[in-house]
C-alpha positions, -999 to +999 in steps of 0.1 A: -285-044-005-266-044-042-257-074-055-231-077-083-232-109-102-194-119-105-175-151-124-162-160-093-176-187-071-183-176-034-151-196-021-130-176-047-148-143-039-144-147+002-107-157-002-098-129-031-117-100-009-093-106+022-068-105-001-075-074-015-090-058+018-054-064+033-039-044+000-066-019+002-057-017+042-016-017+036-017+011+008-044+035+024-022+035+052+013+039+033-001+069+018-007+082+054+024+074+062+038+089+034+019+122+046+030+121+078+067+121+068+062+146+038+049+171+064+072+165+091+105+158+071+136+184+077+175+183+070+196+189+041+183+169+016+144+180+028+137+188-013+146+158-029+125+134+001+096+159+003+092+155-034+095+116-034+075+110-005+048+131-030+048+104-059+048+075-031+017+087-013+002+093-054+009+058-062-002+046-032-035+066-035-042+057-069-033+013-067-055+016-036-086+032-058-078-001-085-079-022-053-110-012-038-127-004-070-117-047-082-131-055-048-162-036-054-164-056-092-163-087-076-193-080-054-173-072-021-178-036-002-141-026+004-133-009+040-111+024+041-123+038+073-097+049+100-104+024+125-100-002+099-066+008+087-053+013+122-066-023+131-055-042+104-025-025+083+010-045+086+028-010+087+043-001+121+031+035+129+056+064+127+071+086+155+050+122+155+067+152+153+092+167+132+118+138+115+152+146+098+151+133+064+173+098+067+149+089+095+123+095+069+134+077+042+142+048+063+110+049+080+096+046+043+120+017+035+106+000+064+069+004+055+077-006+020+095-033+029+063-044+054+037-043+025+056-058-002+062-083+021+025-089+028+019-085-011+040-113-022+024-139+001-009-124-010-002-131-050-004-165-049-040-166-032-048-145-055-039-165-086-055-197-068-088-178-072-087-146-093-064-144-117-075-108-130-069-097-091-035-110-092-023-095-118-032-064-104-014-070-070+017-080-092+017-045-111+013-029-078+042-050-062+065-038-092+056-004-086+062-006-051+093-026-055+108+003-076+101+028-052+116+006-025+148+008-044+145+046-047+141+051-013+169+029-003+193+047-025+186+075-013+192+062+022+227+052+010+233+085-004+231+100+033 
């Protein structure tokens, strides 16, 4: 079995590796949602959400890489399997089938909404034992934050 010697004691690597299992969890599974809806979206404004739901599902992809590649750092095996997400992920699953693009974007609002949520009460765990993994869950909170507000605007355009 690897080891990987890390600064942290073993109390501040048990409590930051739930916290970034439950971000690597939340943002696997907002990219799949993001999938889900950028496949199945339709209506009039079908460009503008296909291409947004496209650069959510990136970002989410990519801050879940950081996630699980810190966890690994610290000396922690990070868990994107299926049955893991499904499990544990704070994101309520979306509808199949085909959905017209408000439902879509408020469906992403939701989501957002659920693991920003889940983020801020996980920053200040973080910072009471890593502050190098809190950091990153704040620049990932921004990020998301922004995209939050893009979404919802579009929702109010509609």
């Amino acid at each position: 079995m690897p080891t990987v010697d890390s600064p942290l004691t073993q109390d501040e690597r048990v409590v930051t590796s739930e916290v970034l299992q439950g971000t690597l969890v939340d943002l696997l599974d907002l990219a799949l949602v993001g999938k889900q809806m950028h496949w199945n979206v339709y209506g009039p404004r079908f460009r503008s959400v296909h291409l947004q739901l496209d650069e959510l599902v990136e970002l989410a992809r990519l801050h879940a890489d950081a996630v699980a590649e810190r966890a690994a750092t610290i000396g922690s095996p990070p868990d994107g399997r299926a049955g893991t997400i499904a499990a544990t992920s704070g994101i309520a699953s979306p509808a199949g089938g085909w959905v017209k693009d408000d439902e879509a974007v408020a469906t992403l609002v939701a989501a957002l909404r659920s693991v920003i949520t889940r983020l801020r009460e996980r920053i200040p765990r973080a910072g009471d034992h890593d502050p190098v993994s809190q950091d990153l869950l704040i620049g990932i909170t921004a990020d998301l934050e922004k995209q939050s507000w893009m979404f919802q605007a579009e929702h109010s355009s509609g």
